[in-house]
C-alpha positions in Angstrom: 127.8 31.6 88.2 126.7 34.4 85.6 124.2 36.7 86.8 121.1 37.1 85.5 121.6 40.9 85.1 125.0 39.9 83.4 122.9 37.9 81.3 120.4 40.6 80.2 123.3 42.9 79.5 125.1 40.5 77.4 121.4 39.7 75.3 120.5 43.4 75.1 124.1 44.1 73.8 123.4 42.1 70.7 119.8 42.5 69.9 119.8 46.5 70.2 119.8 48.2 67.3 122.4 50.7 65.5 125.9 51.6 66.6 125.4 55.7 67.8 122.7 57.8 69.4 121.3 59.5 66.0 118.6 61.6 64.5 116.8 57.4 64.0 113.5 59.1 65.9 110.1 58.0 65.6 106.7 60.0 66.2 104.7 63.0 64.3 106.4 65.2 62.3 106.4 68.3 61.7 108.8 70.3 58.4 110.1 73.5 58.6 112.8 75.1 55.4 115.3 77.1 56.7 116.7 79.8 54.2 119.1 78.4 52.6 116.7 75.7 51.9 117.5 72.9 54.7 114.5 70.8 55.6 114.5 70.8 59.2 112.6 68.4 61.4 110.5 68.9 64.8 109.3 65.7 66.3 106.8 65.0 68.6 108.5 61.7 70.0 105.2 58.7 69.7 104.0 58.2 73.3 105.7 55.6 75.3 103.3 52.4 75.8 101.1 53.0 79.4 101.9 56.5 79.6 99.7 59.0 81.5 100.0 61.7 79.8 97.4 65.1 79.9 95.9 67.8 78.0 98.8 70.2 78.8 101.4 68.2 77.8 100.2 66.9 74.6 98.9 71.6 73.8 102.7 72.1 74.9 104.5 69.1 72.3 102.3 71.1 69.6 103.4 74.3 70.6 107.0 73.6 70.6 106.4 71.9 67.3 104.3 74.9 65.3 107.7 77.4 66.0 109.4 78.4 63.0 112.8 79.6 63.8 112.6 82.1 60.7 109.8 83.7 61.8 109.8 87.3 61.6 108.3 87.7 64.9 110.6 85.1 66.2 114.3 85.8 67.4 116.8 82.9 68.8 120.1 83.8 70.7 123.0 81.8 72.8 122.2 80.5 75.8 125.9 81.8 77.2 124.8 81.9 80.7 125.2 78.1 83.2 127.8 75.6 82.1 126.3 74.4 79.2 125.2 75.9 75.6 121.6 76.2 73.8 120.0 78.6 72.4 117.0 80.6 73.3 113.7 81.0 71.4 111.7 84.5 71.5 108.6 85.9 71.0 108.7 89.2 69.6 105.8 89.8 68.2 105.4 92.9 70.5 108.2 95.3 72.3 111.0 97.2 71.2 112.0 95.0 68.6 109.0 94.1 67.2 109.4 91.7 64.4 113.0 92.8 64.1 114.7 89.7 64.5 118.3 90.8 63.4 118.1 93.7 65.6 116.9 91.9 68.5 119.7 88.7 68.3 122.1 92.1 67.1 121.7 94.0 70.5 119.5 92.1 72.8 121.5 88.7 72.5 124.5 89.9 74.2 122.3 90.8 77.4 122.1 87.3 78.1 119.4 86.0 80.4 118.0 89.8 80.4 117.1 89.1 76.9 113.4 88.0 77.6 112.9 91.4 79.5 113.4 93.1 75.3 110.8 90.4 73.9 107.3 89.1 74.4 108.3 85.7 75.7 110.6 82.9 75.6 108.8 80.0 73.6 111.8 77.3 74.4 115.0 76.4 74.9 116.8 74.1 72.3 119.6 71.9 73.7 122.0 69.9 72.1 124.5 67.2 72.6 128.2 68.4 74.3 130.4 65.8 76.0 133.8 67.1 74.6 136.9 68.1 76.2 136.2 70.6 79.2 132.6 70.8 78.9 130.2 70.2 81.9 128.7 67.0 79.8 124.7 67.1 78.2 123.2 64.7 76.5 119.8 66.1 74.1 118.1 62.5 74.5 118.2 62.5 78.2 115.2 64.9 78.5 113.3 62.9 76.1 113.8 60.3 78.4 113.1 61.8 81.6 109.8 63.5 80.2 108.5 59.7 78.9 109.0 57.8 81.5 108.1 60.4 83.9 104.5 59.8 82.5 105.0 56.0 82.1 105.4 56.0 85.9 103.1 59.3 86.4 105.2 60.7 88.5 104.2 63.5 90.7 107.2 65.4 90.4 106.8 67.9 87.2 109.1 67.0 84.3 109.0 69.0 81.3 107.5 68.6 78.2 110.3 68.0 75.8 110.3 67.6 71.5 113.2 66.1 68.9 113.8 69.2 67.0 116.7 69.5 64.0 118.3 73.1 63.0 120.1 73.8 59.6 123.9 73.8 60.6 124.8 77.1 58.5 122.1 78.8 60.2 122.8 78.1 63.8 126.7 78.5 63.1 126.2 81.9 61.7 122.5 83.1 64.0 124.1 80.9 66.9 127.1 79.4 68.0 129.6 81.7 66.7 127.8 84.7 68.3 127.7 82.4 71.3 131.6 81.7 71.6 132.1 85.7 71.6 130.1 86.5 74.1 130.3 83.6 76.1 134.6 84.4 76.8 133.0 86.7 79.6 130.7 84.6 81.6 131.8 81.0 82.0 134.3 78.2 81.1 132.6 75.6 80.6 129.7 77.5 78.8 132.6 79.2 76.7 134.5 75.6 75.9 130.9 74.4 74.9 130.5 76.8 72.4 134.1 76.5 71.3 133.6 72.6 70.1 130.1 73.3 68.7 131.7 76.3 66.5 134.7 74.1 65.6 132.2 71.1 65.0 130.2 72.8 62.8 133.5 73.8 60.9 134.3 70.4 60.6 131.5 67.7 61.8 134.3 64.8 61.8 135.8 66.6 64.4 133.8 65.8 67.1 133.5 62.3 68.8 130.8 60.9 68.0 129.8 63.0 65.0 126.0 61.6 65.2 125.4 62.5 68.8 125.5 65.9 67.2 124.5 65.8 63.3 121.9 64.3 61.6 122.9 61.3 59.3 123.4 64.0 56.0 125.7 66.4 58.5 123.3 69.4 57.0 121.4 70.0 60.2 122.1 70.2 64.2 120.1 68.2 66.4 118.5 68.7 69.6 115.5 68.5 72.0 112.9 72.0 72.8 111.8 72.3 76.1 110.8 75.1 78.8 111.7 74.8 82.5 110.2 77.3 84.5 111.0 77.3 88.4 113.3 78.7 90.9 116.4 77.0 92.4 115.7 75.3 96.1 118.6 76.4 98.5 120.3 73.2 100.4 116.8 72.5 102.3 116.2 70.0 99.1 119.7 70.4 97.0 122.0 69.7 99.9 125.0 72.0 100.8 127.0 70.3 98.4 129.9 71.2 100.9 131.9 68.0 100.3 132.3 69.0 96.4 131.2 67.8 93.1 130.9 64.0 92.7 130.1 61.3 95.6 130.2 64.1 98.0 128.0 66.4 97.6 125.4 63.4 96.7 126.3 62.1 100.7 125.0 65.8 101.4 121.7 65.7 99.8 121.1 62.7 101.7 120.8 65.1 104.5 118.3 66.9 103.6 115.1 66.5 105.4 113.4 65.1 102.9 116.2 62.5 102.4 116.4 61.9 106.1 112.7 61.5 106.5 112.6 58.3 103.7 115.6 57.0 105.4 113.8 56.5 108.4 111.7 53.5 109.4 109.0 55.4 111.3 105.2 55.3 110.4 105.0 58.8 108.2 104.4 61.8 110.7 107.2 60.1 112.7 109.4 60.3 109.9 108.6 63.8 108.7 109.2 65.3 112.4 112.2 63.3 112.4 113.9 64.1 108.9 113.0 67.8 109.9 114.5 67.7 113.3 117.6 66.0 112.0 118.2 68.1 109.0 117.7 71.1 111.3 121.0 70.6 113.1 123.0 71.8 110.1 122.8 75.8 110.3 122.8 76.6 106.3 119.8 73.8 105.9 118.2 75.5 109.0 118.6 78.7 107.8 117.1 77.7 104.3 114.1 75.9 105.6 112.9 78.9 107.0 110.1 78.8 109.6 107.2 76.0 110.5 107.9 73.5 107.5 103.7 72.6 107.2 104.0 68.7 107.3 102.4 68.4 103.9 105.2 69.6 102.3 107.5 67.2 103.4 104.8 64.5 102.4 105.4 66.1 98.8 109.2 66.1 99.5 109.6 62.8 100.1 107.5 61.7 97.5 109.3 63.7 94.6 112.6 62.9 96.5 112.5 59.0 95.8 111.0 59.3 92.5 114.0 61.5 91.6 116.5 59.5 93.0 114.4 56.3 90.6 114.4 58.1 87.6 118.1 59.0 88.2 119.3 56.0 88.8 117.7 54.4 85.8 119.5 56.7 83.5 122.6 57.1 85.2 122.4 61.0 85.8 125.5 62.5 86.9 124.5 66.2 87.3 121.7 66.3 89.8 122.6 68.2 92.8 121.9 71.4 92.7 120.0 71.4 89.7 116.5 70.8 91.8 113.8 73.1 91.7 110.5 74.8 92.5 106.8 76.1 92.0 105.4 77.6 94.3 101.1 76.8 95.3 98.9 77.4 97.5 96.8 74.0 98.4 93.5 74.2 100.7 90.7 71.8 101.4 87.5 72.6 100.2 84.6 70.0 101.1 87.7 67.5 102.1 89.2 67.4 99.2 92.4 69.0 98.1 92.7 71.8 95.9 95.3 73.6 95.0 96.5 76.7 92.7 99.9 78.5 91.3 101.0 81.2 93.2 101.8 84.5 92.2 104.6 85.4 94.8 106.5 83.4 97.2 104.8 84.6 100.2 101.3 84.5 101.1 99.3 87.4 100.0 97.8 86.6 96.8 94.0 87.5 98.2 92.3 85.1 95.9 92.7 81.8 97.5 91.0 80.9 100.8 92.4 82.5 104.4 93.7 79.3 105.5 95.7 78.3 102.3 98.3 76.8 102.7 101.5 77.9 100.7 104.1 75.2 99.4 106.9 74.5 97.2 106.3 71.7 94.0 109.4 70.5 92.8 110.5 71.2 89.0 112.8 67.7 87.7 114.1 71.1 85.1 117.7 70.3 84.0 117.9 66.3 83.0 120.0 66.7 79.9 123.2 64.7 81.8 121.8 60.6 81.9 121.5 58.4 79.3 125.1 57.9 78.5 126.9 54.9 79.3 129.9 57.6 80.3 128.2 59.1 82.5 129.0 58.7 86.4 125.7 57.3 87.8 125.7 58.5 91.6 122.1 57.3 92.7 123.9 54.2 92.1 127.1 54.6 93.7 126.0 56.1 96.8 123.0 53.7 97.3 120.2 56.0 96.9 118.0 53.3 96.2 118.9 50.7 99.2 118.1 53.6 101.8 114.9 54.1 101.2 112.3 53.3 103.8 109.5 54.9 102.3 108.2 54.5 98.6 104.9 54.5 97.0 103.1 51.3 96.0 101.8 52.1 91.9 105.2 53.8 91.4 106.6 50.1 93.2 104.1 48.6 91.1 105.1 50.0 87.8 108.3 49.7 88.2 108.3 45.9 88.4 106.3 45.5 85.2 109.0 48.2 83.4 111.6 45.3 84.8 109.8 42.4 83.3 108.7 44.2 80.0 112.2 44.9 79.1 114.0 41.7 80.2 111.1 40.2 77.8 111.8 43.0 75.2 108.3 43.9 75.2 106.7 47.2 74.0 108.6 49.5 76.0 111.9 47.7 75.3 110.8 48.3 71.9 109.9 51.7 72.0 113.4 52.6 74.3 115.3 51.1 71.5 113.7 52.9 68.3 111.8 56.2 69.7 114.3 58.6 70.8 117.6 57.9 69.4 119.6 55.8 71.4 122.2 53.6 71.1 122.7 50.1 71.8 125.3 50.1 74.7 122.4 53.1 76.4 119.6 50.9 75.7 121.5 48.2 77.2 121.9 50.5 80.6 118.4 51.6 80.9 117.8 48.0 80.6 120.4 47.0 83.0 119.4 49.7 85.5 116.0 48.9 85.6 116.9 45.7 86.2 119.2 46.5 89.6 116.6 49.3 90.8 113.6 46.7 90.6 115.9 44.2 92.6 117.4 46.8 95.3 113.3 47.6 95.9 112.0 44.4 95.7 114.2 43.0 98.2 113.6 45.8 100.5 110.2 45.0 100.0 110.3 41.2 100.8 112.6 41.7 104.2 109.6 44.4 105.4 111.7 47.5 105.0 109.3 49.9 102.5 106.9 51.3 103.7 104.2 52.3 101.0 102.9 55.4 102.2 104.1 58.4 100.0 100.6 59.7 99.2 100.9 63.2 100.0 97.3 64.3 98.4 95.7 61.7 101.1 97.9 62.5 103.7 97.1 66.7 103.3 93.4 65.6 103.1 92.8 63.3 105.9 96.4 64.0 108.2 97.6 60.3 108.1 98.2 57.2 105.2 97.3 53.9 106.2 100.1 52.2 104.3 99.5 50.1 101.6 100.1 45.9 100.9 102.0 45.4 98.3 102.5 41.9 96.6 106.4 42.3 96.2 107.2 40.2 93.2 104.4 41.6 91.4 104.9 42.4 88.1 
């Protein structure tokens, strides 16, 4: 008997539209001409149906969208540091290079990441498409759909703001990519092979497979996504020791992680926390990286970002997650009985303008989410049942991710919007479809045998010390 996620597979396969992830994107535009007369194209991808999004994020799409990469008081150099290439965007309308673009990407660029310290600001980051031979693997519409559906769900973990944004191909070969592949022989090889295809691509478009994951349909222009991603890296107390290697391994490690340990375990809340702490505590390098007292709060927030991590993940088949978590920190306090909460200055109490008995925590960054979306891609949420473990969960994420399922198995709005908004194509479509599909019946059955607990409400749990769990209707869509 066929399945009925075979089924939906086989349906979605033939009713998706186009043949390659292209430059097919659909929200408010915005036109830039580069000098040699190229019109490019920054996008502020149309909002995806029952997202919650806020003031920040729609003043940050803008932003992203009103930079003009020609600027005078704008500079862009390689991104030659990590395992994949971008480039950087700068702000130097002040500092030693003041409106000197060539002599800031002459002399700065090679500095690498110390770049920023010789401008103003970074204003973005500008990532493209590389799956070719010896590359670590990114994919530009992967953090368009991370930042959407991060605000269909409304997620408490912070995913960035991210735009569709197009670059004249002479412009970044010559301002870009070959300045990239020099300097980039002296930092990393997989950074280095990046910017080896991109140069030889740009050369030649046909010679990289497939040419639209890269080009825009008239080969003229480059294609990406803008996006910032402040934060700092966790150590293994959240990213695992990734001991047992790339792959399956290290994923078995982050599920030792007290955060990991604490949703595993089917214990009302405080029970869980003390025991995901205790357990995780019995591995020296996560001991050591935890530090002191852990409050309990922030393993309510852990747990809570945790699962909607390993979610999102598993939805889009993300292959690079491990070690790639990170942080902000905040000071949170109650004032009157309800929560408040403010960016920190340092990582260590001492800021002097936040009440005495503030409490100072770590909020955690979803920063690099440019490796899901692919059908290629090696989806270990999936293949290390992530998912199936989970004892804890939180009932309007539960909630929303039942009507996601049944809005596109009927090919609803969101189905629609998936399929035409951000460039996908069919075969990806067909796996969000599909994935959605297993994560909403993994849950739901966890759900109907009594093993979720619907509790992860770490604003309630800070304010009154304990969450009475919530009823959920499982099959509700």
């Amino acid at each position: 008997m066929i399945s009925r996620v075979a089924l939906l597979f086989a349906a979605v396969a033939l009713t998706a539209p186009g043949a390659r992830a292209s430059d097919a994107v659909r929200g408010s535009e915005t036109t830039f001409t580069s000098p040699n007369g190229v019109v490019e194209r920054c996008v502020r991808i149309a909002a995806i149906p029952e997202g919650a999004y806020d003031k920040g994020d729609v003043e940050d799409e803008k932003a992203y969208c009103a930079i003009d990469f020609y600027a005078p008081d704008v500079a862009v150099c390689p991104k030659t540091w990590s395992t994949s290439p971008g480039m950087m965007v700068y702000d130097i309308s002040t500092g030693p290079y003041a409106r000197d673009r060539a002599a800031f990407e002459r002399n700065a660029c090679k500095e690498g990441k110390s770049a920023k310290d010789l401008a103003e600001d970074d204003l973005a980051k500008f990532k493209v498409t590389m799956n070719a031979k010896g590359t670590s693997g990114t994919f530009a519409p992967s953090s368009l759909l991370y930042y959407h559906f991060s605000r269909y769900f409304d997620m408490t973990v912070k995913v960035p703001v991210a735009v569709w944004r197009s670059m004249d191909v002479g412009m970044h070969a010559s301002e870009v990519a070959r300045p990239g592949l020099a300097i980039s022989g002296r930092t990393g090889r997989m950074n280095h092979a990046g910017w080896r295809h991109l140069v030889d691509a740009e050369r030649n478009p046909a010679s990289y497979s497939p040419t639209d994951d890269i080009f825009t349909a008239d080969r003229t222009q480059i294609y990406g996504v803008l996006l910032s991603s402040p934060g700092h890296r966790y150590g293994s107390e959240v990213n695992g020791t990734r001991r047992s290697g790339w792959g399956k391994g290290q994923n078995y490690d982050f599920q030792e992680t007290p955060a990991f340990l604490a949703l595993r375990a089917s214990l009302p809340l405080d029970q869980a926390i003390a025991h995901g702490l205790r357990e995780a505590r019995k591995d020296s390098q996560i001991n050591r990286d935890l530090g002191g007292d852990v409050p309990p709060v922030q393993m309510a927030y852990w747990m809570r970002e945790v699962s909607e991590i390993v979610l999102l993940d598993y939805i889009f088949s993300q292959q690079d997650r491990i070690g790639n978590i990170d942080f902000t920190p905040y000071y949170y306090w109650l004032e009157g009985g309800d929560a408040k909460h403010k960016k920190a200055k340092h990582h260590e109490p001492g800021d002097g303008d936040v009440p005495p008995g503030a409490i100072l925590i770590r909020r955690t960054n979803l920063n690099d989410n440019d490796a899901g979306g692919r059908v290629q891609y090696a989806n270990f949420a999936k293949s290390t049942e992530m998912l199936e473990k989970l004892r804890h969960f939180d009932a309007d994420v539960y909630r929303k991710l039942m009507a996601l399922d049944a809005d596109l198995q009927a090919q609803g709005p969101i189905y629609q919007w998936t399929a035409t908004s951000v460039g996908l194509d069919a075969g990806q479509v067909s796996q969000v479809v599909k994935n959605t599909a297993l994560a909403a019946g993994i849950l739901r059955e966890s759900c109907r045998r009594g093993d979720l607990i619907f509790d992860l409400n770490p604003k309630r749990f800070f304010e009154t010390g304990s969450v009475q769990p919530e009823k959920v209707a499982c099959d509700d869509a």
